[in-house]
C-alpha positions in Angstrom: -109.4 55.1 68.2 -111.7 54.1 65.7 -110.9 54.5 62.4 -113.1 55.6 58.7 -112.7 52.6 55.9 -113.9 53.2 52.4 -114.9 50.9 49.8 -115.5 51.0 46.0 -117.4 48.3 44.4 -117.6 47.8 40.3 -117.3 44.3 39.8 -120.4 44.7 37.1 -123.6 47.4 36.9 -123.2 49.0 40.0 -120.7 51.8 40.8 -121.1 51.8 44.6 -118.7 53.9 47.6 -119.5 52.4 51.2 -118.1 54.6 53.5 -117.6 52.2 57.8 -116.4 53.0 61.2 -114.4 50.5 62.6 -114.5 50.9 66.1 -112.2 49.9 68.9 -114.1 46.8 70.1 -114.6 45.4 66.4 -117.7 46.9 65.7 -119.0 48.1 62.4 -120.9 51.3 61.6 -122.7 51.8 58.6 -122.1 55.7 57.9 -122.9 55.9 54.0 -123.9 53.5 51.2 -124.4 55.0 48.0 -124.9 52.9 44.5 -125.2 54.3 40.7 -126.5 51.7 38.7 -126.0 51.4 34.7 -128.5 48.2 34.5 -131.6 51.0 32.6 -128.3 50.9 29.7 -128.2 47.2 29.9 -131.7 46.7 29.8 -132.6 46.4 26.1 -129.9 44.0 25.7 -131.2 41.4 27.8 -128.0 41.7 29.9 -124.5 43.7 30.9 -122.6 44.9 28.5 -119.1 45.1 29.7 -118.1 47.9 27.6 -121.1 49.8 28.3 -120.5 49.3 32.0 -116.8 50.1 32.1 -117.6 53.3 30.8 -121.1 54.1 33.1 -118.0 52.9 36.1 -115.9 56.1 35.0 -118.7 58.7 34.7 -120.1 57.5 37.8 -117.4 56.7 40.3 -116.3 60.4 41.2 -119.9 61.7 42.0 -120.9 58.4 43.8 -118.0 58.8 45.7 -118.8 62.8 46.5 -122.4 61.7 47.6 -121.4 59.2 50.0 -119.4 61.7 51.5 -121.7 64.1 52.1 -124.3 61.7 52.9 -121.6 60.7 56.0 -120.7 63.8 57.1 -117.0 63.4 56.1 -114.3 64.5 54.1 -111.9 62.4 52.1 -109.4 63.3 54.6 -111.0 61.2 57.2 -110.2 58.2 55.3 -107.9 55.4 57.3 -107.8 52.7 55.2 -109.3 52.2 51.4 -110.7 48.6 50.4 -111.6 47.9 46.6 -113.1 44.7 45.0 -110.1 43.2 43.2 -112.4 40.7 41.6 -114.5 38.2 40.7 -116.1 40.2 37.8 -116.0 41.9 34.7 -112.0 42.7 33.8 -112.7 46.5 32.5 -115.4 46.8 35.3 -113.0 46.4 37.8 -110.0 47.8 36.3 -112.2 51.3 36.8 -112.5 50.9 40.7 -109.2 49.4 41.5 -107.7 52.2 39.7 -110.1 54.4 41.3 -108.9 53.4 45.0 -105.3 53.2 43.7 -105.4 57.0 43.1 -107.3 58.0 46.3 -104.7 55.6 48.0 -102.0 57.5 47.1 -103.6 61.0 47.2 -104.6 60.2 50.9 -101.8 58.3 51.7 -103.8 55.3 53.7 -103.5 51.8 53.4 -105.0 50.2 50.8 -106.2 46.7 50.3 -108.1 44.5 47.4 -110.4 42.4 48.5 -113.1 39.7 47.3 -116.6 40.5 46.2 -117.9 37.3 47.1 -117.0 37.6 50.5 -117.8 41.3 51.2 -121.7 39.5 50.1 -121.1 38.0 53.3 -119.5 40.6 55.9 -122.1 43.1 54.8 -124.3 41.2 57.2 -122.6 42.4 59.9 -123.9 46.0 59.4 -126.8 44.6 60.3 -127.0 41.5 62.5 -123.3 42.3 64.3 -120.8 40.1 64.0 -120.3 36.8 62.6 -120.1 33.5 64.8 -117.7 31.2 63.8 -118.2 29.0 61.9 -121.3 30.1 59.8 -122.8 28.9 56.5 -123.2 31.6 53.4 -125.4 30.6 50.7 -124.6 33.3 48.3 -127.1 33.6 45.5 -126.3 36.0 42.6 -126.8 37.3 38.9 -123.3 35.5 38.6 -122.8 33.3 41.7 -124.5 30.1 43.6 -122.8 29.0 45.9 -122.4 27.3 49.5 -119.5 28.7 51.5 -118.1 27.7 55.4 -117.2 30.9 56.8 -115.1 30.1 59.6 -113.2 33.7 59.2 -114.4 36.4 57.5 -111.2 38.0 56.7 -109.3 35.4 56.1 -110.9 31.5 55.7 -113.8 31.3 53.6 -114.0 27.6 52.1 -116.1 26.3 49.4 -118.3 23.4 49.7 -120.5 24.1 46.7 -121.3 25.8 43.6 -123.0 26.0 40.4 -121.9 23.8 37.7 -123.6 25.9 34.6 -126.0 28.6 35.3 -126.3 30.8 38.5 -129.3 31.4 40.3 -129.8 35.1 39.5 -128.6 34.2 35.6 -131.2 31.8 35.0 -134.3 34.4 36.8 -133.4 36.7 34.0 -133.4 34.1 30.9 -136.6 32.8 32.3 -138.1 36.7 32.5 -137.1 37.2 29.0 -139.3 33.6 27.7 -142.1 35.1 30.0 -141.8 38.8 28.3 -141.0 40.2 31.8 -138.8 43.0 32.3 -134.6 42.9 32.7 -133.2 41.9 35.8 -135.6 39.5 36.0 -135.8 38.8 39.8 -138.0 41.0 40.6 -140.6 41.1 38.2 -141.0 36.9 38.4 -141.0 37.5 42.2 -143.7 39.6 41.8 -145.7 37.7 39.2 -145.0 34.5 41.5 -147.2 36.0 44.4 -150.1 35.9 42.2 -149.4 32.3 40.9 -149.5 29.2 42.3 -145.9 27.2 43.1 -147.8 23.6 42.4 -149.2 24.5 39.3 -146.1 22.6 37.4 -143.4 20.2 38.3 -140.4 22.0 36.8 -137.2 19.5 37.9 -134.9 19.9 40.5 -131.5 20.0 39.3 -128.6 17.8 41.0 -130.9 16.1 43.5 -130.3 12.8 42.3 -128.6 9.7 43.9 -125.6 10.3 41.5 -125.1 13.7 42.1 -122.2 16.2 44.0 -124.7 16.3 47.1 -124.1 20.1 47.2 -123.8 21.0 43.8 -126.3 23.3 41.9 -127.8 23.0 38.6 -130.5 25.5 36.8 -129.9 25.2 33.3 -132.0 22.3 33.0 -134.6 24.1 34.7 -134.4 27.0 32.8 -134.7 24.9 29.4 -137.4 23.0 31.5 -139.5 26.6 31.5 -138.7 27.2 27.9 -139.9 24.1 26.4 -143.1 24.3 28.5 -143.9 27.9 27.2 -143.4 27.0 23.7 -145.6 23.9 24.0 -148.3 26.2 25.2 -148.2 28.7 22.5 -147.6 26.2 19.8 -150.9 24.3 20.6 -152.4 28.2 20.6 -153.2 28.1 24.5 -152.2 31.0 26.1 -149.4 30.7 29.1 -150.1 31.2 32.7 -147.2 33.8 33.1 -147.9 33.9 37.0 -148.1 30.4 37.5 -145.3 29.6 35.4 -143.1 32.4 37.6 -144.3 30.7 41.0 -143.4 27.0 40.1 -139.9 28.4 38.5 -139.6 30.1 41.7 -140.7 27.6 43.8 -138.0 24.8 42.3 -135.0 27.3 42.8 -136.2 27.7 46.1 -136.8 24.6 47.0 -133.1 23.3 46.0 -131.3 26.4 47.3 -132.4 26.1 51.0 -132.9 22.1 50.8 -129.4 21.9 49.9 -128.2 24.7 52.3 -130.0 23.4 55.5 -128.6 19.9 54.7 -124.7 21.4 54.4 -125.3 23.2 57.6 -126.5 20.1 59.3 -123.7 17.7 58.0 -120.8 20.5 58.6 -122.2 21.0 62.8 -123.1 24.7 61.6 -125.8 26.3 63.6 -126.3 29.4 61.7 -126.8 30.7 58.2 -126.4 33.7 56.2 -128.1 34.0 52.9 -126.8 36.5 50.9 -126.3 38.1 47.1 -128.7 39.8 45.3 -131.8 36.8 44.9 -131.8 37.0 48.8 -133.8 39.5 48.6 -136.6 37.1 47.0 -139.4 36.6 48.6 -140.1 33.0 48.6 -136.3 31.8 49.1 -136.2 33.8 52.4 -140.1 32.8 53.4 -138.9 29.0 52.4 -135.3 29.3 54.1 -136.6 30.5 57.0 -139.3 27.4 57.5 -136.6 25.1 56.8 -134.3 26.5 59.2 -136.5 27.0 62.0 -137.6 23.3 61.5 -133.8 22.2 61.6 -132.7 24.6 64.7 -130.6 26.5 62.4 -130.7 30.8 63.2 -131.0 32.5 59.8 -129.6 35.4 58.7 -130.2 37.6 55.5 -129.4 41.6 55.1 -131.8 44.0 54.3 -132.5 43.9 50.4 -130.4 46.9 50.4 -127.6 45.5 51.5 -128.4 42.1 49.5 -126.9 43.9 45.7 -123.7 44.8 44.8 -122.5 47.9 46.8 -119.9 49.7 48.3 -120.7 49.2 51.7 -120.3 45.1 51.4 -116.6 46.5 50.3 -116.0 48.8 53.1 -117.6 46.2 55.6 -115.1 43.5 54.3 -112.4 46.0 54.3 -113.0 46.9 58.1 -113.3 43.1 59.3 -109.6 42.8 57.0 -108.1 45.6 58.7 -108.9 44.7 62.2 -107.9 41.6 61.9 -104.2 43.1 61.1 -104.1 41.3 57.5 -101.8 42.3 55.2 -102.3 45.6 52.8 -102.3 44.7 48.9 -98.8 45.0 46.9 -98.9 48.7 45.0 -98.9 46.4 41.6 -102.1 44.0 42.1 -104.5 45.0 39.8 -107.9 43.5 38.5 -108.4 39.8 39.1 -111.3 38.8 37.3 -111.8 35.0 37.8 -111.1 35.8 41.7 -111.7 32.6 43.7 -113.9 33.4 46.9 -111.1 31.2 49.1 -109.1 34.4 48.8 -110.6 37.0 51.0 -107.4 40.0 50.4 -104.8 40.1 47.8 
């Protein structure tokens, strides 16, 4: 009998309610994925305000919730089994969603388990591309996240094999979008810029590619300073900057590290496919770039629809259904927000 999982996601901007149907054989079935996003709020502050999303999580959660509902066809009582992001994130972000599932939890009376964002970035690809072989590398690239990840289960052993050691990936678009004058988040408007630039026109460095360093490390605060001095020697000698030129190189060094560095871990771990997920998947020159490097090294790539790439409910729900049939425990009634949530725990 297959059975309805829901998932609530507000680990930071994004109030989202993923509504799955687990079937009998293990399959998952995308049945509704609706997201209300607070980032316009956050906008003119050059980031999220945690307070500002806490609150956009409570006006937000009930109606995002009633859409995705409708959108499915369902009714709350065809809930089996609720799944909530217990964390990494934002402590009062999460404290709204966690309480949120708590309370349909008990009003349904279903089973009800907290699970990790990070790795509902990576069962979300299974909506998509069906399940996951074992073992499989995740490069998850975020606003708040870079890491490399062997996924050997996806409901239960997720190990880390690298990871950021200042800025993330996604963190470090947006500071370089606000020295070019380009819009908040900035991945999208330096993608976009970056298609009319050239990716050659400067040698920005490659962070934690030398001899000395964690071979699967990442570093792009050096970049990021890298683009900032550049700018400001531009307009201090009066010249005016090459803002698409300047996005394509930027892109083209984070880029080039994030998929050299993944290929290589997938070559040295015996790992013949990867997963690329987290919102900067959905850049355009990190999946054109990935998908050379991969084909070159025999490696099968995979990377959900942009869609599916952000924060949202149905990553939740997807994890949730992949937790449940694998007969993992439901959370303790007391768990509550866990904001520093390391991506080796898959369920509370």
């Amino acid at each position: 009998m297959s059975r309805v999982i829901m998932g609530i996601e507000s680990s930071c901007d994004e109030t989202g309610v993923g509504l799955v149907r687990l079937h009998d054989d293990g399959a998952v079935e995308l049945l509704a994925d609706e997201v209300a996003s607070s980032v316009e709020q956050h906008a003119r502050f050059g980031g999220v305000v945690p307070e500002v999303a806490s609150r956009a999580h409570l006006e937000a959660m009930v109606p995002t919730a009633e859409r995705a509902f409708a959108t499915a066809g369902l009714k709350l009582s065809d809930v089996d089994a609720i799944a909530v992001t217990a964390g990494p994130g934002l402590a009062g972000a999460l404290l709204v969603g966690v309480s949120a599932a708590k309370a349909y939890a008990s009003a349904l009376d279903v089973p009800l388990y907290g699970v990790n964002h990070l790795a509902g970035h990576i069962a979300v690809d299974t909506l998509q591309h069906g399940p996951l072989p074992s073992p499989v590398l995740a490069l998850l690239v975020s606003g708040g996240h870079t890491q490399l990840l062997r996924v050997d289960d996806i409901a239960s052993k997720i190990t880390e094999i690298g990871s950021t050691v200042d800025d993330a990936a996604g963190e470090a678009y947006d500071k370089v979008a606000r020295v070019l004058d380009l819009p908040y988040p900035g991945g999208p408007p330096i993608d976009k810029a970056a298609r009319l630039g050239n990716g050659s026109a400067i040698a920005f460095p490659r962070g934690m590619t030398g001899p000395r360093d964690a071979k699967f490390d990442f570093s792009f605060s050096g970049l990021k300073t890298a683009v900032a001095r550049w700018v400001e020697n531009v307009e201090r000698d009066g010249g005016e900057v090459p803002v698409n030129d300047v996005a394509a190189s930027f892109q083209e060094a984070v880029a080039d590290v994030l998929t050299a560095k993944a290929v290589k871990a997938a070559q040295e771990q015996g790992i013949g496919t990867m997963v690329i997920s987290g919102g900067v998947a959905a850049n355009s020159r990190l999946s054109e770039l990935a998908a050379e490097r991969c084909a070159a090294a025999g490696i099968e790539l995979r990377v959900p629809r942009p869609r599916l790439c952000t924060d949202n409910g149905a990553m939740i729900a997807a994890l949730g259904a992949h937790v449940v049939a694998a007969g993992r425990p439901t959370a303790p009634w007391e768990f509550s927000a866990t904001p520093g949530l390391s991506v080796e725990i898959v369920s509370l």
